[in-house]
PAPA-384957 format. One record per residue: residue in one letter; x, y, z of N, C-alpha, C, O, CB in turn. Coordinates in steps of 0.1 Angstrom, whole numbers, padded with zeros to 4 digits, always signed. Glycine has a CB too. Layout:
N
aXYZXYZXYZXYZXYZ;...
END
This chain:
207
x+0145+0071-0151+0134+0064-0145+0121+0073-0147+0121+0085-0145+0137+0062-0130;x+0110+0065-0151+0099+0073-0153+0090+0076-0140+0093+0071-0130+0092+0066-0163;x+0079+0084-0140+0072+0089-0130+0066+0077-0120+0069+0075-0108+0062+0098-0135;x+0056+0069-0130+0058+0058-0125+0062+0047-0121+0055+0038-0117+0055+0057-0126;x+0079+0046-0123+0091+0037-0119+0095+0047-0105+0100+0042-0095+0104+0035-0134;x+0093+0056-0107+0096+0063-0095+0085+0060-0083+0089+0059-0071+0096+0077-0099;x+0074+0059-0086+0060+0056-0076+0066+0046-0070+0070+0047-0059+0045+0053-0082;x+0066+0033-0079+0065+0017-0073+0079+0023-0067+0077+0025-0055+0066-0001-0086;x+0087+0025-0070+0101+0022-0061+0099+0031-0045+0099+0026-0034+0116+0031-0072;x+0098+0042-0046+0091+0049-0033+0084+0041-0022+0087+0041-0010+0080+0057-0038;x+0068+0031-0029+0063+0026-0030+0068+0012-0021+0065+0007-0010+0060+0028-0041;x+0075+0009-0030+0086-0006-0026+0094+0000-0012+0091-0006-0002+0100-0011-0041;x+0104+0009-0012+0107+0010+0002+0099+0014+0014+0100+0008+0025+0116+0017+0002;x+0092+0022+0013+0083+0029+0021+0075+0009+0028+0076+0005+0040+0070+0044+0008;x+0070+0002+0020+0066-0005+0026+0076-0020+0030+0074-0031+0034+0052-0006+0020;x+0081-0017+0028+0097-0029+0026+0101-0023+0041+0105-0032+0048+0113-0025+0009;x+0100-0011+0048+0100-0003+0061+0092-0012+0074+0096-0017+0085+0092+0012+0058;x+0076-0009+0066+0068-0017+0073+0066-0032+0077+0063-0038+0087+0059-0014+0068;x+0073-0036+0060+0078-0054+0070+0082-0054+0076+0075-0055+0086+0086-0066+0068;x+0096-0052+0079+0108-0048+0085+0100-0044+0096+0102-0053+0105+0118-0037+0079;x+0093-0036+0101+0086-0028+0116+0077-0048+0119+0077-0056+0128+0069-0006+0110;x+0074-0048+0112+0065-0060+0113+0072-0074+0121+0068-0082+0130+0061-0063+0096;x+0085-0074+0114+0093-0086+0116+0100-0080+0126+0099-0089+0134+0101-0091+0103;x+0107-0072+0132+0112-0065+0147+0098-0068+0155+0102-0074+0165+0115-0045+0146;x+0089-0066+0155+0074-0070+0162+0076-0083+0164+0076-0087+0176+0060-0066+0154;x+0077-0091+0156+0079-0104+0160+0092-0115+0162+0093-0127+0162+0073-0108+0153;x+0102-0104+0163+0116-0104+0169+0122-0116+0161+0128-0126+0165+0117-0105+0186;x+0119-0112+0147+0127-0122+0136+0141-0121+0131+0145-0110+0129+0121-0123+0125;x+0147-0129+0128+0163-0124+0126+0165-0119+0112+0154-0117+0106+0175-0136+0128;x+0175-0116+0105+0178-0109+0096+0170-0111+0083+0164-0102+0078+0189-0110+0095;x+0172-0127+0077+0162-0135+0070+0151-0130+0072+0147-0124+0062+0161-0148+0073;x+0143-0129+0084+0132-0127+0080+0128-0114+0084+0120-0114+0093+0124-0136+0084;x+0131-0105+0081+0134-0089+0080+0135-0091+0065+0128-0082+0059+0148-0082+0090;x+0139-0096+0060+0145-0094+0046+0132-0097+0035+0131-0092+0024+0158-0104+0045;x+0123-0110+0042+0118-0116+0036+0102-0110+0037+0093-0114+0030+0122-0128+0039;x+0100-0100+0048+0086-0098+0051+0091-0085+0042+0085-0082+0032+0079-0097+0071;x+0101-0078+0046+0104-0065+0038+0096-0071+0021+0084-0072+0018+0125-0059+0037;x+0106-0074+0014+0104-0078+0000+0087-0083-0004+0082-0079-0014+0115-0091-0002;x+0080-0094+0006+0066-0095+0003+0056-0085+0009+0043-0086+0009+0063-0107+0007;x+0062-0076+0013+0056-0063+0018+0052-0057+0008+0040-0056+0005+0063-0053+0026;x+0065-0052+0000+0071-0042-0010+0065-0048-0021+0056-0040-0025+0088-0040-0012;x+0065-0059-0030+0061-0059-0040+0050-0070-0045+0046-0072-0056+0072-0059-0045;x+0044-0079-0030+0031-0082-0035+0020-0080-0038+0013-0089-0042+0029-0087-0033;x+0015-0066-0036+0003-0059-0043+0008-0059-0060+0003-0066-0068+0000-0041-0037;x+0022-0049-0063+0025-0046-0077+0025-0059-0085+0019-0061-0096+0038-0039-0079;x+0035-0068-0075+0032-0082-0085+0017-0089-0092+0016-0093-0104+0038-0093-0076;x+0009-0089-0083-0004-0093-0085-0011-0082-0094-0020-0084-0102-0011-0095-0071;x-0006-0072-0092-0011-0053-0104-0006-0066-0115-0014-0076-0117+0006-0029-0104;x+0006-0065-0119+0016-0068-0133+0008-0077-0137+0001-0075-0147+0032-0073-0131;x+0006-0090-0130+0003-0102-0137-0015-0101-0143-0020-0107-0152+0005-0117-0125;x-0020-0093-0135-0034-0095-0138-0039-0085-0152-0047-0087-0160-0043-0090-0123;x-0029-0073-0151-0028-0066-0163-0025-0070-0172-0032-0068-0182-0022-0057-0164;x-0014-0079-0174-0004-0086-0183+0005-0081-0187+0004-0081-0199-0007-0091-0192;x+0015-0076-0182+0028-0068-0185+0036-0078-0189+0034-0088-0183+0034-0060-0174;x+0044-0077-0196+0055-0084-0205+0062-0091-0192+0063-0103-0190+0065-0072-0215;x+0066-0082-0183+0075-0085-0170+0068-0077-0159+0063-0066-0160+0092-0081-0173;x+0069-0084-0145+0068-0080-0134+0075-0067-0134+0083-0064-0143+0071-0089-0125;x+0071-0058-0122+0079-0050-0123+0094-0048-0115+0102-0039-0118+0072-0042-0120;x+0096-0059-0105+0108-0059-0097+0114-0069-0106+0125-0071-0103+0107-0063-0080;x+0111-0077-0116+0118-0084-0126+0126-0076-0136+0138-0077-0139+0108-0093-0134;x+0116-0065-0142+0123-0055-0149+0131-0046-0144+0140-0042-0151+0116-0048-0153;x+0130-0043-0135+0141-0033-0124+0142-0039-0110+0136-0036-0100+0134-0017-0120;x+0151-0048-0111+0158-0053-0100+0161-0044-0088+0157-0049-0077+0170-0058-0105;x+0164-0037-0087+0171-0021-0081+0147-0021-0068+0146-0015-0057+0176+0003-0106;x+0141-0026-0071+0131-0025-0068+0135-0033-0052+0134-0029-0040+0121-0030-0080;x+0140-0047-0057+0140-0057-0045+0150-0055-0034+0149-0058-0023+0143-0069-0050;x+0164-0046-0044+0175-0042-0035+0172-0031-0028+0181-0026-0023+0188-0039-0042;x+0157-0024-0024+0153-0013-0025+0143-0015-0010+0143-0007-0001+0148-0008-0040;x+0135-0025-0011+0130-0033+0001+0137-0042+0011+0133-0045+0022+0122-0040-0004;x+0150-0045+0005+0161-0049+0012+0170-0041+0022+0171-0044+0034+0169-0055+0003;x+0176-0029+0017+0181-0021+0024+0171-0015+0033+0175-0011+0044+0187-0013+0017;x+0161-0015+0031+0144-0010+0045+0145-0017+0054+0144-0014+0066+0126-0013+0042;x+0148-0031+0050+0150-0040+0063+0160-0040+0066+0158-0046+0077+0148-0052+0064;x+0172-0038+0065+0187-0035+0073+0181-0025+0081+0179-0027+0093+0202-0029+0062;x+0177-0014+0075+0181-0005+0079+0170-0003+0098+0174+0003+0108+0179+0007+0064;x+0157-0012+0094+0151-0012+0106+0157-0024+0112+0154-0025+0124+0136-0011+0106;x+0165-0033+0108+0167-0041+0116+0180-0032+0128+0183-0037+0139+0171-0057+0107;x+0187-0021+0125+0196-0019+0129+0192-0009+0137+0198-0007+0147+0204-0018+0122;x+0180-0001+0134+0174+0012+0144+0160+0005+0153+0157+0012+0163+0168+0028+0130;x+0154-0004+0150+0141-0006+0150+0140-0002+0170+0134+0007+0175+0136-0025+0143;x+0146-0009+0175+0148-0008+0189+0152+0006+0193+0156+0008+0205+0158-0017+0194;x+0151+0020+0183+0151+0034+0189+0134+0037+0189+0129+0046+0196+0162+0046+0181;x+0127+0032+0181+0118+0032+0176+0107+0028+0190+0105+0017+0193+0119+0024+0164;x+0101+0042+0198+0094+0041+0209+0080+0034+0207+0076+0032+0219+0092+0053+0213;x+0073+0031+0200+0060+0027+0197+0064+0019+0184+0061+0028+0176+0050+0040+0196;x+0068+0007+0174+0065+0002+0163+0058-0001+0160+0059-0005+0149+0069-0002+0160;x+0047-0003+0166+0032-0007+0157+0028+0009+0153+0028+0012+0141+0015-0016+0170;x+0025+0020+0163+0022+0033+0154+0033+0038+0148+0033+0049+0143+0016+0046+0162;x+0046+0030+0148+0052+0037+0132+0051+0032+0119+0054+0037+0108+0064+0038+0131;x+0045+0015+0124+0040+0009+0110+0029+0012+0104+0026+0010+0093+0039-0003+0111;x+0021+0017+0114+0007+0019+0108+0009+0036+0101-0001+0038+0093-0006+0018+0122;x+0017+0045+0102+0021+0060+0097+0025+0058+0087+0022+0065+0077+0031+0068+0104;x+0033+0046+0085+0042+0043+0073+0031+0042+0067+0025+0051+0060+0052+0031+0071;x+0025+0027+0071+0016+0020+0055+0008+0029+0054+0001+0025+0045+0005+0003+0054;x+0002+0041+0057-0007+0051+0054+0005+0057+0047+0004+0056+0035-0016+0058+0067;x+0014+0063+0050+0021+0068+0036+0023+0060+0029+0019+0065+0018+0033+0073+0037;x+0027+0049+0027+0029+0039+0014+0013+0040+0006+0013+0042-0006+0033+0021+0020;x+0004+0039+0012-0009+0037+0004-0010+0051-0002-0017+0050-0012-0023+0032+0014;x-0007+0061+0000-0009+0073-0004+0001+0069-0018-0005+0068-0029-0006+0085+0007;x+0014+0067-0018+0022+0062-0029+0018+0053-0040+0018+0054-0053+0031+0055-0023;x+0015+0043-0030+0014+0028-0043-0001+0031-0047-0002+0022-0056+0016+0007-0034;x-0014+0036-0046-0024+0038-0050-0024+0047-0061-0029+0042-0071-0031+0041-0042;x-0018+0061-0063-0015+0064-0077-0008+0056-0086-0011+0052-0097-0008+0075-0078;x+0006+0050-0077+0010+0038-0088+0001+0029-0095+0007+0028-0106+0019+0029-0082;x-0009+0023-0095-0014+0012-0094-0021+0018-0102-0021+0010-0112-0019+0005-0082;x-0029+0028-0105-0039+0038-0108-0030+0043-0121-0033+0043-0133-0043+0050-0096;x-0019+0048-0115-0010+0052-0133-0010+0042-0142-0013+0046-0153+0008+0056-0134;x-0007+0028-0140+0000+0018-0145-0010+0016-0153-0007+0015-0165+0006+0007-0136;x-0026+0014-0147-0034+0013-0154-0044+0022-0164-0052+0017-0172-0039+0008-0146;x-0042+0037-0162-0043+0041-0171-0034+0044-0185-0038+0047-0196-0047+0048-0167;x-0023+0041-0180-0016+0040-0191-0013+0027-0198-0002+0026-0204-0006+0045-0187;x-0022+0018-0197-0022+0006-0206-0044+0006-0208-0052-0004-0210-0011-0012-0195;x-0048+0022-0207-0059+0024-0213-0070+0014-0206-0080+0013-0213-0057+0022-0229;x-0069+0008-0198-0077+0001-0188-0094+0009-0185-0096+0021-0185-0067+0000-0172;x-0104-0004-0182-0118+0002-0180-0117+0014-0164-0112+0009-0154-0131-0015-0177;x-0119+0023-0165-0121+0030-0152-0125+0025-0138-0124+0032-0128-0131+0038-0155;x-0131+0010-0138-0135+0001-0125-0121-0010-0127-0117-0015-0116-0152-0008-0127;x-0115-0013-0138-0105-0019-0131-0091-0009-0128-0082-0013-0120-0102-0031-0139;x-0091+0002-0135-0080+0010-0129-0087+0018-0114-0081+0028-0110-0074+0022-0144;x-0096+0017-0108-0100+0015-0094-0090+0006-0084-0082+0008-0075-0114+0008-0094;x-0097-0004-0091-0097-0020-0084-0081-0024-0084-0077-0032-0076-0108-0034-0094;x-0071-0016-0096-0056-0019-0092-0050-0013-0086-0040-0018-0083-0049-0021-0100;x-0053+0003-0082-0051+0009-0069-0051+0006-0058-0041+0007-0051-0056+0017-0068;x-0062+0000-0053-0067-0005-0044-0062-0023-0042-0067-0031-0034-0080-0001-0047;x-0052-0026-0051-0048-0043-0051-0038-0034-0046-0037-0033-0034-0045-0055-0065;x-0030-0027-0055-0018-0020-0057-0007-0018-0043+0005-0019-0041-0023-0006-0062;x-0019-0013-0033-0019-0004-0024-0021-0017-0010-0015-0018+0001-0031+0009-0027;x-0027-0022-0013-0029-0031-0002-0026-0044+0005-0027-0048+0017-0037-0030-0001;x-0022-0051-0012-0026-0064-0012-0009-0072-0002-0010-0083+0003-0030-0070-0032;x+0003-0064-0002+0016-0063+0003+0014-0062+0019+0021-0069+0027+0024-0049-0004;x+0004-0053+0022+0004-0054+0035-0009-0065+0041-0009-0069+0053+0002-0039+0038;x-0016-0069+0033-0025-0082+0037-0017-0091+0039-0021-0099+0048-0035-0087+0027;x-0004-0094+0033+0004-0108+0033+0011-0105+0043+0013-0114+0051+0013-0113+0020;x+0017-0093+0047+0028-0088+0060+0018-0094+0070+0022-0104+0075+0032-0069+0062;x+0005-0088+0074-0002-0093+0083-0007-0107+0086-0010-0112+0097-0010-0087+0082;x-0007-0112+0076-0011-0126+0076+0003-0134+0077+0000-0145+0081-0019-0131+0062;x+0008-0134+0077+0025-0139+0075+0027-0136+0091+0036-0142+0096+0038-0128+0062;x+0021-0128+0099+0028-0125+0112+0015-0125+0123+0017-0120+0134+0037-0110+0111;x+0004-0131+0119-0009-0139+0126-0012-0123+0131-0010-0119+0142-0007-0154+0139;x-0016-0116+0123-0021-0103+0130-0033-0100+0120-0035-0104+0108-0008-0090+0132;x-0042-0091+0128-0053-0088+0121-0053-0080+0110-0053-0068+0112-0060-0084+0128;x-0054-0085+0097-0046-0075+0085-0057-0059+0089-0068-0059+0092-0049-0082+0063;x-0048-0047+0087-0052-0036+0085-0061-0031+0077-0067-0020+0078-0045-0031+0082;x-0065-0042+0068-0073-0037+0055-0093-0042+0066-0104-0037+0064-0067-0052+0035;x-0090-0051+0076-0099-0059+0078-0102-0055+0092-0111-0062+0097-0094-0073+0074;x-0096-0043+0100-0097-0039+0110-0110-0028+0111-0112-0017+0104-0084-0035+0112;x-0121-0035+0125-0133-0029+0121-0134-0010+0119-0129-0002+0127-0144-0035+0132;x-0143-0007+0107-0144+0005+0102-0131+0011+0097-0130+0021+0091-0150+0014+0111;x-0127+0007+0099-0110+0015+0094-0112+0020+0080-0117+0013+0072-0095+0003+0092;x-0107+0035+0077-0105+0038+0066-0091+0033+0060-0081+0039+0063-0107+0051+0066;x-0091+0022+0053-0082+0016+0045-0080+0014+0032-0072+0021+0026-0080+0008+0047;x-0089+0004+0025-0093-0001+0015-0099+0008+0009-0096+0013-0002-0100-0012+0017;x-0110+0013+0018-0120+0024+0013-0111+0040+0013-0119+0049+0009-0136+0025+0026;x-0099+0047+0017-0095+0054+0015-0086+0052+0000-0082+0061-0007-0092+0057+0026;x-0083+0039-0002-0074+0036-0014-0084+0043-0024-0084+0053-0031-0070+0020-0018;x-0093+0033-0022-0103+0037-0035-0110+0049-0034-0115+0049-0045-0113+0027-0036;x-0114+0059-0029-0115+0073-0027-0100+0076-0035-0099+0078-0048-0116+0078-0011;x-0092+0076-0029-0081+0081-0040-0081+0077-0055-0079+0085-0064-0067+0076-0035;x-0083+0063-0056-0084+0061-0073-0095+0067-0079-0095+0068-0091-0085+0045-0078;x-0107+0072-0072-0113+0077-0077-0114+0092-0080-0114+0096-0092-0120+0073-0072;x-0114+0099-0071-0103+0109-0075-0098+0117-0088-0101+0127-0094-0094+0102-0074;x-0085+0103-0089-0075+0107-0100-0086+0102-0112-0086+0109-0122-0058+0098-0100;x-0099+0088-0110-0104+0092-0124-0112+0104-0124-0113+0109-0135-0112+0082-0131;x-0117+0109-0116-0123+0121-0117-0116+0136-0123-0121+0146-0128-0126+0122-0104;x-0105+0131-0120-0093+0142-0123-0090+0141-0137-0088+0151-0143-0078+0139-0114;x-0090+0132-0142-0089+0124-0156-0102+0131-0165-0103+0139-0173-0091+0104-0154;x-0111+0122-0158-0123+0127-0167-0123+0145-0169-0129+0147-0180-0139+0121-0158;x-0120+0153-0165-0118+0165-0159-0109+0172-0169-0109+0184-0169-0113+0165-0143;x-0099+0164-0178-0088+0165-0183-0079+0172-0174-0072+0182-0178-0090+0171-0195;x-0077+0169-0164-0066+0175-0156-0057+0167-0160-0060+0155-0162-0067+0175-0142;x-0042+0170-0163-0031+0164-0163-0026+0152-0156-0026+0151-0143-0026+0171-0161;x-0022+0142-0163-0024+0125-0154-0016+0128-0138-0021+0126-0127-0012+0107-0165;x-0001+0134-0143+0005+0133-0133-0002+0142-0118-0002+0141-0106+0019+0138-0138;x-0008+0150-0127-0014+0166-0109-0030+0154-0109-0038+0158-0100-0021+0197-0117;x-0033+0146-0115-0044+0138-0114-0044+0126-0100-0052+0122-0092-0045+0130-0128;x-0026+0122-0105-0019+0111-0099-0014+0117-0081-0013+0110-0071-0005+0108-0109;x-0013+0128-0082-0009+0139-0070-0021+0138-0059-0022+0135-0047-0007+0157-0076;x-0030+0142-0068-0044+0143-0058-0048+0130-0051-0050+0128-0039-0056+0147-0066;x-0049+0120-0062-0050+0107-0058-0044+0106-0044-0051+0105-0034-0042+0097-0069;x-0034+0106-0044-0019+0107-0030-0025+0113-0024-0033+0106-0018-0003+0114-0032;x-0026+0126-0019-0029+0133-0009-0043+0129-0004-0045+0127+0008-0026+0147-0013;x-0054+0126-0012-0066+0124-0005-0062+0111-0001-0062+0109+0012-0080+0125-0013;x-0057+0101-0009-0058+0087-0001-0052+0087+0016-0058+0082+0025-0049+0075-0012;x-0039+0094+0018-0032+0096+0028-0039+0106+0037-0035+0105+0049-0020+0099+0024;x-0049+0116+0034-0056+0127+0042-0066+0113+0046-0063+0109+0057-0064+0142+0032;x-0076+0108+0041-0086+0101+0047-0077+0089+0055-0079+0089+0067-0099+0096+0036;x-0069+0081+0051-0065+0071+0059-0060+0081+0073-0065+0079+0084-0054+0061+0050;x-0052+0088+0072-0048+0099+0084-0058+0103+0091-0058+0104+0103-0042+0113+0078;x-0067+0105+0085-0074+0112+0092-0080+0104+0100-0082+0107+0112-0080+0119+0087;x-0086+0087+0094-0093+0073+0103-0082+0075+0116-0087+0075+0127-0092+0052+0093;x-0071+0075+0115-0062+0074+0126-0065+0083+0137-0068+0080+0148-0048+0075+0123;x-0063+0098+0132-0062+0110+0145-0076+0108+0147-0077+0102+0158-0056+0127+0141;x-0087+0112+0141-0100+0112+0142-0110+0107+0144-0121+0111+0148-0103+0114+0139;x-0104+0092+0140-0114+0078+0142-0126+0083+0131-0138+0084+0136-0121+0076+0161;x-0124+0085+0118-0130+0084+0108-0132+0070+0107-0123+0062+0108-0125+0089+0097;x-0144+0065+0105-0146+0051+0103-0157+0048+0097-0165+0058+0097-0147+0043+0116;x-0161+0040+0091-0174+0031+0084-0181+0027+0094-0175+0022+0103-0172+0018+0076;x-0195+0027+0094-0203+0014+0104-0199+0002+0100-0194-0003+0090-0219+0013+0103;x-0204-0002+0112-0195-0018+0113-0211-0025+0117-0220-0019+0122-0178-0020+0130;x-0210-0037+0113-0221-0048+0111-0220-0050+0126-0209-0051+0131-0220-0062+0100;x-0237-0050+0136-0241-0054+0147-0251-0065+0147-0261-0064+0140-0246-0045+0153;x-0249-0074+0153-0258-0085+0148-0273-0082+0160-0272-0072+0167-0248-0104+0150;x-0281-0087+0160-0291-0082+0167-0298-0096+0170-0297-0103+0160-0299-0071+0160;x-0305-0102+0179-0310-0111+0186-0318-0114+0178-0325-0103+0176-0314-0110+0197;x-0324-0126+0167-0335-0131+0159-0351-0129+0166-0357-0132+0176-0332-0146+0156;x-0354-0124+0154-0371-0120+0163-0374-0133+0160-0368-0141+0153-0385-0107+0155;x-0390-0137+0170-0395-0146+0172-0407-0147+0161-0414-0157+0161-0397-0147+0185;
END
């Protein structure tokens, strides 16, 4: 398995976890533990694959991907109730998963030689677009869309980053590393610290 077959798969459980936390939140039975896991886990990469044009998706090509988001959801459907707080363990997760699937998304695309704004912009699909559908699938306010939150904007800090790291000739993989750690330091940090963006105030129309 290569570095980046290793990312997505990481990638794929880590947030296949978070459905699973998602679907215990809304006290769904096995089925749908199974089914928020799997569109957790691999609908950012899928939407990566097709828009790149890869021969094959990537959970098409490596099956072992889906059985990989599946066992996340056993495994919270069977512990989820030791679990003291599951919304702040879903939100720990998908901040570790985005630290994951944002180099993925970012490797995939430099290594099929992509413009520097769209190997951005597939980190940032890469990374997020799995947990936009978890949230919307379960009428909750997606994470990406939660006011000031470093989310979206910490993905993309991280893809930027690694091209910086790139441009830099630093080595893809310690390029791909940094990527990870900043994207997961700033999203971490919106959490403990309330790092945030201004947020739009509307103001009374002058006369």
């Amino acid at each position: 398995m290569t570095f980046l077959q290793s990312l997505d798969l990481a990638a794929v459980f880590i947030f296949g976890l978070t459905g699973a936390l998602a679907a215990s939140r809304a006290q769904l039975d096995i089925v749908g533990f199974i089914f928020l896991a799997c569109l957790t886990a691999v609908g950012g990469g899928t939407l990566r694959d097709v828009v790149m044009g890869r021969d094959m998706v990537f959970w098409v090509a490596e099956p072992l991907m889906i059985v990989s988001a599946t066992v996340a959801a056993v495994l919270v459907f069977f512990t989820a109730h030791l679990v003291e707080s599951r919304l702040r363990a879903l939100e720990w997760l998908d901040a570790l998963a985005l630290g994951v699937a944002v180099p993925a998304g970012v490797g995939l695309a430099l290594s099929l030689q992509a413009h520097p704004i769209v190997v951005a912009i597939m980190g940032v699909v890469t990374a997020t677009l799995g947990g936009l559908m978890r949230d919307v699938v379960c009428n909750e306010v997606p994470l990406i869309l939660k006011k000031g939150e470093l989310y979206a904007t910490a993905a993309l800090a991280g893809a930027l980053v690694a091209l910086g790291a790139v441009a830099l000739e630093v080595p893809t993989g310690a390029a791909l590393i940094a990527c990870g750690v900043a994207t997961f330091g700033l999203r971490a940090g919106s959490m403990l610290f309330g790092w945030n963006l201004p947020v739009y105030k509307s103001r009374p129309p002058r006369l």
